[in-house]
N, C-alpha and C positions, 0 to 999 in steps of 0.2 A: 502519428502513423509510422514514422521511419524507427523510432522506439520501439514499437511493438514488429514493428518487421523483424529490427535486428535480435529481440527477442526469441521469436521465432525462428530464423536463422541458429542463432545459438543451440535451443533446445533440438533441432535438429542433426547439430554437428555432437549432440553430445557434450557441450561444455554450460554447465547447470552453474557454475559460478559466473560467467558469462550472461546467461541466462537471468539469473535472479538479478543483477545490478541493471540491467535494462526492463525488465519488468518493474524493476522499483524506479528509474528513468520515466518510464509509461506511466506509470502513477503520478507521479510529483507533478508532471505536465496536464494530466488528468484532471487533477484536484485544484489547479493552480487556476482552469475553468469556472468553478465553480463558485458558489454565492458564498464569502467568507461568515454570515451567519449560522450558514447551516453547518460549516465545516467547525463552525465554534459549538455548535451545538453536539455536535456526530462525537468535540471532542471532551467533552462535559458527560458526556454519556457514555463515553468508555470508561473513561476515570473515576467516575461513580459506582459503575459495575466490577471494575477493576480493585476498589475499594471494599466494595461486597465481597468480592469470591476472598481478600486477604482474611478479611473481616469472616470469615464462615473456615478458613483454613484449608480452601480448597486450591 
């Protein structure tokens, strides 16, 4: 919560590098919740797609 406040905060005053390192703060806390199979999964499935688009040359 205090993450995402001071996020908020930030994009408010205008300082968007400010901004983005507590947004990415807010995440990591986030994901840190979260069930580490699905997060192994979510990251199996980037990298496979991520693999595709190089693989297609896009």
């Amino acid at each position: 919560m205090e993450a995402g406040a001071r996020a908020r905060d930030a994009e408010a005053r205008g300082d968007d590098v400010r901004a983005g390192e507590e947004w990415r703060r807010y995440r990591l806390i986030k994901d840190a919740a979260r069930d580490p199979d699905e997060l192994l999964a979510e990251g199996i499935a980037l990298s496979l797609r991520a693999a595709e688009l190089a693989a297609s040359g896009q």
